[in-house]
Each structure stands twice: as C-alpha cells, then as structure tokens.
PAROGU-219248 format. One record per residue (C-alpha): y, z, x. Coordinates in nm, 3 decimals, m for minus. Each point is the difference from the previous one (the first is absolute). Layout:
<fivexs>
+---------+---------+---------+
:      py :      pz :      px :
+---------+---------+---------+
:       Y :       Z :       X :
...
+---------+---------+---------+
</fivexs>
This chain:
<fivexs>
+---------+---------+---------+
:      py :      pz :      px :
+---------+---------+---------+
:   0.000 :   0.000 :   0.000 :
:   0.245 :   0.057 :   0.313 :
:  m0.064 :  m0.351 :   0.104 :
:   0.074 :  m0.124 :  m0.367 :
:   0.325 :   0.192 :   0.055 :
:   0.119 :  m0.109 :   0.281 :
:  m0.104 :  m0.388 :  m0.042 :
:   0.177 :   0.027 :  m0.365 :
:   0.310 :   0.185 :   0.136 :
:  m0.068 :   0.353 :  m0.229 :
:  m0.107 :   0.334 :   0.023 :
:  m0.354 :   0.125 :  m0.041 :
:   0.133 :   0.161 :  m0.340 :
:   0.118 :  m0.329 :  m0.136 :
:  m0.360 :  m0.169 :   0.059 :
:  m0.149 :   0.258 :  m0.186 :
:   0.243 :  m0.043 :  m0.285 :
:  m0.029 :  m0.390 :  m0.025 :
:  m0.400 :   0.052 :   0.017 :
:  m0.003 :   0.271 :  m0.287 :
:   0.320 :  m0.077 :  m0.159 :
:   0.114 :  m0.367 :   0.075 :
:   0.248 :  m0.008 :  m0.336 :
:   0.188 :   0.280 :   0.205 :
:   0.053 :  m0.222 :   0.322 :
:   0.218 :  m0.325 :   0.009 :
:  m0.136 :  m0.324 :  m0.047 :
:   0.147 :  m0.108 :   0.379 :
:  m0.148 :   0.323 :   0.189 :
:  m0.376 :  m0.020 :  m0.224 :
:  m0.008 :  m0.389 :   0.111 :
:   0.076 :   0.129 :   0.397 :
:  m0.282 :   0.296 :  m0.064 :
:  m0.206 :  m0.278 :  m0.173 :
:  m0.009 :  m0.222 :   0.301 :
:  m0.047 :   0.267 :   0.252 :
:  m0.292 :   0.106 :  m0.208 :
:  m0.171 :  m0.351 :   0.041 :
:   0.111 :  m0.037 :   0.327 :
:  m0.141 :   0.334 :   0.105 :
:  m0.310 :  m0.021 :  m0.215 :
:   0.064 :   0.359 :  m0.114 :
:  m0.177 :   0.174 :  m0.258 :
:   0.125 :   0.270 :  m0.185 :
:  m0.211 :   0.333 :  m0.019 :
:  m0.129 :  m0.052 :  m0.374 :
:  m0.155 :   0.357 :   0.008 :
:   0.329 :   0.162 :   0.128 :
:   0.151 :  m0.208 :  m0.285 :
:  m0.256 :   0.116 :  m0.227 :
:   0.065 :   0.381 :   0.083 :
:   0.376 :  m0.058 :  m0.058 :
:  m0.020 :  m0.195 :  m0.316 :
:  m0.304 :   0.048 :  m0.147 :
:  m0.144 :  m0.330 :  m0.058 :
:  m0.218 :  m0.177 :   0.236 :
:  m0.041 :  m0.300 :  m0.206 :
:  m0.374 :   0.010 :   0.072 :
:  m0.244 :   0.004 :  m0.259 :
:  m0.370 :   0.127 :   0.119 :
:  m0.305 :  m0.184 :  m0.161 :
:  m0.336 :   0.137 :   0.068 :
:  m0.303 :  m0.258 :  m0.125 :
:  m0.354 :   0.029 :   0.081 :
:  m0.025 :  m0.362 :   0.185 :
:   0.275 :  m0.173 :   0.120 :
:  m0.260 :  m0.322 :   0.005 :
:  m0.092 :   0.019 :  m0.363 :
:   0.161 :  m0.293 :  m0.158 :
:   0.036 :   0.260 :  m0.323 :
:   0.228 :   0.224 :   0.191 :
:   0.133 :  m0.264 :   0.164 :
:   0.108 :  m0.204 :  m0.216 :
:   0.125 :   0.355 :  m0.273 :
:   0.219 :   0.063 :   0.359 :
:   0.143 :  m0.315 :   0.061 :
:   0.142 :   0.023 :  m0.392 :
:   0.082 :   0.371 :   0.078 :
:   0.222 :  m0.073 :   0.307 :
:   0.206 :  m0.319 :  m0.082 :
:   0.121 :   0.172 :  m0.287 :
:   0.106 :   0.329 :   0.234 :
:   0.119 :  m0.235 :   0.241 :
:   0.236 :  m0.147 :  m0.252 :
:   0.135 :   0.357 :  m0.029 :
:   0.048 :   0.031 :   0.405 :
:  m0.325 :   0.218 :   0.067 :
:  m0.268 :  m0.080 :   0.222 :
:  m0.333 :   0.069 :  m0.034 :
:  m0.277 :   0.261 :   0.250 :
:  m0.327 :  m0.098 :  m0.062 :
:  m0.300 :   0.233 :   0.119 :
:  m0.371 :  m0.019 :  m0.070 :
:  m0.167 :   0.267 :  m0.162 :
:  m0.366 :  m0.149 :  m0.070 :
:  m0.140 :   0.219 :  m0.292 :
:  m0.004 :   0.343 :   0.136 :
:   0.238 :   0.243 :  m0.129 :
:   0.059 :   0.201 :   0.346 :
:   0.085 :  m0.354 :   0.167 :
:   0.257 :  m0.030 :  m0.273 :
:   0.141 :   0.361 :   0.058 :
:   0.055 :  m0.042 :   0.373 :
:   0.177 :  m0.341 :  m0.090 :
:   0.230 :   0.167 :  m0.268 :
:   0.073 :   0.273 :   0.259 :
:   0.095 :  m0.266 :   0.299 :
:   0.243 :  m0.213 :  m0.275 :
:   0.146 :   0.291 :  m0.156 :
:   0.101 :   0.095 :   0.304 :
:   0.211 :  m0.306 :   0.062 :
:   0.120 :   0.092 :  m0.297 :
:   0.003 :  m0.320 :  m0.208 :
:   0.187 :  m0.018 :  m0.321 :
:  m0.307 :  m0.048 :  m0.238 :
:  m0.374 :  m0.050 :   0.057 :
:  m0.303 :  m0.232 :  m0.179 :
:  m0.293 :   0.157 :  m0.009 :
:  m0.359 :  m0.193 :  m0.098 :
:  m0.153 :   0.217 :  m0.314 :
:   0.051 :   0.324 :  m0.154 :
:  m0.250 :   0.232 :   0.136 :
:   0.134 :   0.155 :   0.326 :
:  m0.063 :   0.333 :   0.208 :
:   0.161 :   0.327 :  m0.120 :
:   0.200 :   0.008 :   0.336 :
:   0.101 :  m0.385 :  m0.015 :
:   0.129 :   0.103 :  m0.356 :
:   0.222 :   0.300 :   0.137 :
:   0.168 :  m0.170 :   0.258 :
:   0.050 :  m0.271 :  m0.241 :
:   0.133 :   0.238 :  m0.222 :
:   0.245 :   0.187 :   0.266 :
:   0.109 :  m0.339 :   0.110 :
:   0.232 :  m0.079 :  m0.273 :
:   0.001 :  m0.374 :   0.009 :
:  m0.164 :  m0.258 :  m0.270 :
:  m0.340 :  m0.102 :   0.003 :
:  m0.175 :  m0.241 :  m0.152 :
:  m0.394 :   0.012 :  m0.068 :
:  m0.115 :  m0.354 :  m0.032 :
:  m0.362 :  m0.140 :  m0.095 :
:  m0.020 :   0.278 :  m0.298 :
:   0.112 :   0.223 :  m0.261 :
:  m0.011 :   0.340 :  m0.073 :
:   0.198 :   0.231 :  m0.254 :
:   0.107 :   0.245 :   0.278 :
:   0.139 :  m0.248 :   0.280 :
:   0.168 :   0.151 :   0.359 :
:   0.325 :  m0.182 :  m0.136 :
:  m0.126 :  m0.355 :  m0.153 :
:  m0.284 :  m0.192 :  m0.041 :
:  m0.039 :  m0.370 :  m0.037 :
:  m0.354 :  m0.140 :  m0.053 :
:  m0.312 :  m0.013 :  m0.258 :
:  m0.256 :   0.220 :  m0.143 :
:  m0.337 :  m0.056 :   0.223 :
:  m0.215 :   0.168 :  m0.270 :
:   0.143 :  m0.261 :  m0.262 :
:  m0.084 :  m0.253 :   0.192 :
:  m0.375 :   0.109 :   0.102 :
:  m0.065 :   0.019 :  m0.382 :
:   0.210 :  m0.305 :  m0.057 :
:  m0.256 :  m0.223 :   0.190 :
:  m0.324 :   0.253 :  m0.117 :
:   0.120 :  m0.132 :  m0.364 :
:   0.039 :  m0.350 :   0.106 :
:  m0.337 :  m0.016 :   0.186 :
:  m0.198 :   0.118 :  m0.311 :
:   0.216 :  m0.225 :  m0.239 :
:  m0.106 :  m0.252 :   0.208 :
:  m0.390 :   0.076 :  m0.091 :
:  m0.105 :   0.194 :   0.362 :
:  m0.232 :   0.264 :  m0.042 :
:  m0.009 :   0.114 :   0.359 :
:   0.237 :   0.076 :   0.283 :
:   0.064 :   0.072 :   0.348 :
:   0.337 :   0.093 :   0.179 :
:   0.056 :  m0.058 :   0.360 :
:   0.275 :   0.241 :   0.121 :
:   0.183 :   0.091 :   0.312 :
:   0.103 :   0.381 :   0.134 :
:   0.375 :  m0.028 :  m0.236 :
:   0.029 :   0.327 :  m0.227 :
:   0.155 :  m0.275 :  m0.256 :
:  m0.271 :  m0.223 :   0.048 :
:  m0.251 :   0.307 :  m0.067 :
:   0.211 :   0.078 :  m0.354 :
:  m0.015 :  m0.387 :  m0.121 :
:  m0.413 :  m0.021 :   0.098 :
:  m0.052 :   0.335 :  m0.163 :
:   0.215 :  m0.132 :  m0.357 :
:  m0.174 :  m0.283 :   0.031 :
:  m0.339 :   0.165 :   0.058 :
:   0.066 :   0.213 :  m0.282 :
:   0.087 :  m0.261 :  m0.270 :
:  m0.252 :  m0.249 :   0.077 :
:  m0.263 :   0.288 :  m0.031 :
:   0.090 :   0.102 :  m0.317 :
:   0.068 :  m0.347 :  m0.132 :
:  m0.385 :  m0.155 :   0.095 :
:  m0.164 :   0.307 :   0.039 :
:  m0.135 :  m0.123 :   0.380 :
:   0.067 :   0.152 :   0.303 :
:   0.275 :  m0.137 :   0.276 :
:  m0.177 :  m0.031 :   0.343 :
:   0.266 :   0.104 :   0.297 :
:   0.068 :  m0.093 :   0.348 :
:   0.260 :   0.185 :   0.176 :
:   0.168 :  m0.056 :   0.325 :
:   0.243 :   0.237 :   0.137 :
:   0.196 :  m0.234 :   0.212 :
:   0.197 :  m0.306 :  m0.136 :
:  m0.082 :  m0.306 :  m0.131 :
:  m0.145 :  m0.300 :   0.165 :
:  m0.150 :  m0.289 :  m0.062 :
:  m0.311 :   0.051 :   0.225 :
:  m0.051 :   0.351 :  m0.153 :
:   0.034 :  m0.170 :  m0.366 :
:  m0.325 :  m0.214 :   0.125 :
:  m0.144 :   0.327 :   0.091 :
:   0.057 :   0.173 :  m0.315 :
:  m0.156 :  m0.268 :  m0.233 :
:  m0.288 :  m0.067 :   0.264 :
:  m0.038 :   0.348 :  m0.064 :
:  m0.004 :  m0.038 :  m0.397 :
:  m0.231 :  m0.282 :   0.007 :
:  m0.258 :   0.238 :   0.188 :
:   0.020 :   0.273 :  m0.213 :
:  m0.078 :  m0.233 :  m0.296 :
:   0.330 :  m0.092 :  m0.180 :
:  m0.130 :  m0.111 :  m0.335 :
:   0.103 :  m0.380 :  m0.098 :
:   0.301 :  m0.085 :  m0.147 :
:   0.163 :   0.332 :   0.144 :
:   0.400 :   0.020 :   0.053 :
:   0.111 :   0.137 :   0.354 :
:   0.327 :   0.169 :  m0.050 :
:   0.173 :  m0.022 :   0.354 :
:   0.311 :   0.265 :   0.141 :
:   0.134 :  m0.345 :   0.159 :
:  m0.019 :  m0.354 :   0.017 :
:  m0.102 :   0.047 :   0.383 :
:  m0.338 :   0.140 :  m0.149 :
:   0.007 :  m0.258 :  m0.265 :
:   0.053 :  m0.283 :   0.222 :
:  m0.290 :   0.156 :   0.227 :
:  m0.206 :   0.024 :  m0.284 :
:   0.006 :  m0.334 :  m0.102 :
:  m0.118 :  m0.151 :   0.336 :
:  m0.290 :   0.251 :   0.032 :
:  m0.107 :  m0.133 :  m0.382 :
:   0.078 :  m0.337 :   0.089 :
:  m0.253 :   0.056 :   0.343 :
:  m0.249 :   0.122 :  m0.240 :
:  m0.008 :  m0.257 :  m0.261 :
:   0.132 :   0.215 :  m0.283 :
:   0.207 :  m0.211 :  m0.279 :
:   0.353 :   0.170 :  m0.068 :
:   0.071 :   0.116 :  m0.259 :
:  m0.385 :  m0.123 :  m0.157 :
:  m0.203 :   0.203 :   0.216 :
:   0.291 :   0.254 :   0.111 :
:   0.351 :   0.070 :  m0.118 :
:   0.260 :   0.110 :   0.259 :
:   0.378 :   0.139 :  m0.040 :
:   0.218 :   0.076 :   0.257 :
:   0.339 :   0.179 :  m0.015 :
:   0.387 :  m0.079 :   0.156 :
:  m0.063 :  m0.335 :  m0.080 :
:   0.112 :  m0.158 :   0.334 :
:   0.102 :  m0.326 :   0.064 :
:  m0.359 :  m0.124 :   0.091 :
:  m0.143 :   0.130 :  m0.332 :
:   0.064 :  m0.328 :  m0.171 :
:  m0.118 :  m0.166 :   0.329 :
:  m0.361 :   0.130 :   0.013 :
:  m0.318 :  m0.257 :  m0.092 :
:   0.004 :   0.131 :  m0.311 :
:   0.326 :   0.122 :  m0.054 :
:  m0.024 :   0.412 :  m0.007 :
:   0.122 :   0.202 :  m0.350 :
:   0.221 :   0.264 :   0.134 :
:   0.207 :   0.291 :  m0.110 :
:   0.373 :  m0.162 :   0.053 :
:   0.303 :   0.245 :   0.106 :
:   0.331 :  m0.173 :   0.035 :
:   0.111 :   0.117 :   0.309 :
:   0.275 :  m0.139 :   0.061 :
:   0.109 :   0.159 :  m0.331 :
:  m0.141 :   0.348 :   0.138 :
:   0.224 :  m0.022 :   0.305 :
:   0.313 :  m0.099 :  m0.173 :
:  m0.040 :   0.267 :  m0.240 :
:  m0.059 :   0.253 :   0.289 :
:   0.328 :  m0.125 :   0.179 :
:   0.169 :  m0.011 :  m0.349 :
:  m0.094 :   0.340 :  m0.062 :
:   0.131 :   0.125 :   0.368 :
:   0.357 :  m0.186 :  m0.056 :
:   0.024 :   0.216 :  m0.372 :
:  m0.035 :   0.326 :   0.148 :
:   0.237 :  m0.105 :   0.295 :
:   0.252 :  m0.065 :  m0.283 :
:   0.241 :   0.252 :  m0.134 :
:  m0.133 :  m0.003 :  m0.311 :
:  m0.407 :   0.001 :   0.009 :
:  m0.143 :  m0.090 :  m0.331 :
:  m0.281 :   0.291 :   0.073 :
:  m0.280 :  m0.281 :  m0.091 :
:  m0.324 :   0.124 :   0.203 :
:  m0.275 :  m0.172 :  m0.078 :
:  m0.001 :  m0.382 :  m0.007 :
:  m0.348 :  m0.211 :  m0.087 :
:  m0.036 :  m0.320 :   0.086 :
:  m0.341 :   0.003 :  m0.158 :
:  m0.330 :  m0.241 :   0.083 :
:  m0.103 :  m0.339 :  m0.129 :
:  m0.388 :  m0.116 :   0.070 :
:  m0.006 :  m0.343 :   0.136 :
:  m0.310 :  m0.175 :  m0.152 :
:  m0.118 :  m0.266 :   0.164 :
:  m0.369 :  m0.164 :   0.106 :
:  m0.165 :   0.341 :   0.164 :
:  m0.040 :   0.186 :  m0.344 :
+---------+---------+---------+
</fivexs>
C-alpha cells in the first residue's frame, strides 16, 4: 500500500479510503490510485477489509463431489447468480461424512464468509452450533425439512422413493430391487421406496448397498449381484443414481437380459446421458438449474433489508419415463 502511495502521489490513509470508500475520494486522485494499483499489481487485504467492514463478499459452498455433474451443474446456477450480486464463490468437498463437513464449516467460517450453502439437512450437533453462533445466512440445498438452520431449498426424498414405488407397481412390476450408494438421502428414498412397493404387491424388495458413491462399474456389480441371488423376471431395479443405472444396463446388456421385458431399471438425477443410453434410462428428473437459482435467490432475500422470512422452498421431482421401465 506504501508503494501505491507513493506511485499515486497520496498518503497511506487516502489508499485505504479510495479502496473502502472510493465515493469519498476524487475522481482525479481514485484514477492516480487506480493506475498505481495495476501498475503495482497490489491486492488489498480482503480479510483486514472483512474485519473492518464486515462483509467479505465470499459465499462458502460445501457439496459432496465437486465432479458430480448434479452438483455441478446446481453450482454453476448457484454462483452466476451471486456473481451478479458481486460475491464469489469457496467451494470445498465434503464427500458424505458429516465430520468431513464439520471440519470444512469450521475452516470457512473462519474466513468468515458472508453466507454459506450447505448439501442436505442432516448435519452434526457441533456443525449446527457453530452454524448457529455464526450469525450469517445459510442455505440447505438438495432437501427440505420443517426446522431448517436458516433456509432450505430442495425436495422431499421420501416423496420421491414412494413416488417411483407407486409408479413401478402402476406399471404392473411385482418385484424389486434397489441399488444404492453410502448417501443418508439416498438411504431415506430406497427405504420409502422399499416401503411402498412392499405394501403395494405384497413381495419383498431385494437390496444391495454400497457405502461409497456411485459408479458405473459398481452399478455392474450390484445387478451381477441381483442376477445371482435370483432376481425374479420382470423385476424393477430402483437405482440411488443414474451412475448405477447406467452400470446396470451394460451388465444386463452383457448378460442377454431384455430391458425393460426381462428387467426394468430407473435411475435418478436424470443426467444428461440418461436420454443417451441404448435404451434410453427412466429417471427421477430434478431441475437443477432451478435448485441453484432458487438457493442463490434465497441468499440475495435474506441479504436484503427486508427478508420475506420464506424458509422452505420445493422445487419438487418429475420421473422421466422413457425405454428402461
């Protein structure tokens, strides 16, 4: 900041003022500051800044993958609309486990950003407290719940599990399998599903369970797996993800099996390759894009000076039926 000064012709104090408070300078000195700035390459101390003003402009997003197209694509919609209102975006990884998430939460809060998205609703008691003490907006995203941290912007899981349990017996299946990966929301839309389709038909839903993420080798495995155990004909496979889906298909396209004739399979995010796939895969759709506009939408509200209060926004499910079932 000396250097600024002294290339620009000011004091250290006047610097400080054009960089915090630029209507408060004139327009001649701020253009000399301006140019010193670019020809020194400085860069102002955003944390100082922060401590002084209270506003980072930072907005901390913790998502499970940062290579999932589904939280890729909810983040891209997420930050272009912050970055319309001048905030930029911290991105950390959290995978699915909840003390991952709490260190993360613990680092950004202490960069103190002005608001934070978190993936889901179900966090630990400590990440909740800090959240709490922190002050600053938060928005849940990929769910609902009646007693959100601050809001909540998603769908109900367990609708949707019964959603496609009632479509699958509609559809004349008497038996079922799900394929799903180690994501507590996963585990709530296999057991709805479970549930309805048992007491629609009466049959029993066969399970494979990984406790890792999806992929589509381990989809192969699962319904490899199925096949061995017996899978009646004309079973559905419910699937946490179109990554098992997509697997799925290949290993029952390996083996012969006729889809959806000899075996009926759903996926769920509905990814771009769902309508891609030899047959095209029936998915559970969830308009991302929609998801992460809503979640920035919701952030900008309570940064206004008068919040409507609105907590709870869902952007509800659609299921996608195409060849597979």
């Amino acid at each position: 900041m000396a250097e600024v000064g002294r290339l620009a012709g000011v004091s250290q104090v006047t610097v400080s003022r054009a960089l915090s408070a630029p209507e408060k300078v004139s327009p001649e000195t701020l253009t000399r500051i301006q140019d010193a700035i670019a020809r020194t390459g400085y860069v102002p101390n955003a944390v100082a800044g922060a401590l002084a003003s209270n506003k980072s402009n930072l907005i901390a997003a913790l998502v499970p993958s940062v290579t999932n197209i589904v939280y890729a694509s909810m983040l891209h919609a997420f930050s272009e609309i912050m970055w319309q209102h001048g905030y930029q975006i911290m991105l950390s990884e959290t995978g699915f486990d909840p003390q991952r998430e709490e260190k993360a939460i613990a680092t950004h809060l202490s960069r103190r950003p002005d608001a934070i998205l978190l993936t889901g609703v179900h966090h630990s008691p400590a990440a909740r407290r800090m959240l709490h003490n922190a002050g600053i907006p938060v928005v849940e995203v990929w769910d609902v719940s009646d007693t959100p941290i601050d809001r909540c912007v998603g769908f109900s899981h367990i609708e949707a599990g019964s959603a496609v349990a009632d479509f699958a017996a509609d559809a004349g299946y008497a038996h079922a399998a799900t394929i799903t990966a180690g994501d507590e929301r996963a585990l709530r839309r296999r057991d709805a599903f479970t549930a309805r389709f048992e007491r629609r038909t009466g049959t029993k839903v066969e399970q494979v369970n990984y406790a890792d993420s999806a992929s589509l080798g381990v989809g192969r495995q699962a319904l490899a797996a199925l096949v061995e155990r017996g899978l009646p004909p004309h079973a559905v496979v419910f699937c946490s993800s179109d990554q098992f889906a997509h697997g799925a298909l290949i290993e029952a396209a390996v083996r012969g099996l006729s889809i959806p004739d000899e075996i009926a399979i759903i996926g769920f995010g509905d990814q771009e390759f769902a309508a891609s796939t030899a047959p095209a895969l029936t998915s559970v759709r969830i308009d991302r894009q929609v998801l992460g506009q809503t979640a920035a939408n919701a952030l900008v509200d309570r940064f206004g000076t008068n919040p409507t209060g609105h907590k709870v926004y869902n952007v509800g499910f659609e299921i996608v039926r195409r060849q597979t079932a």
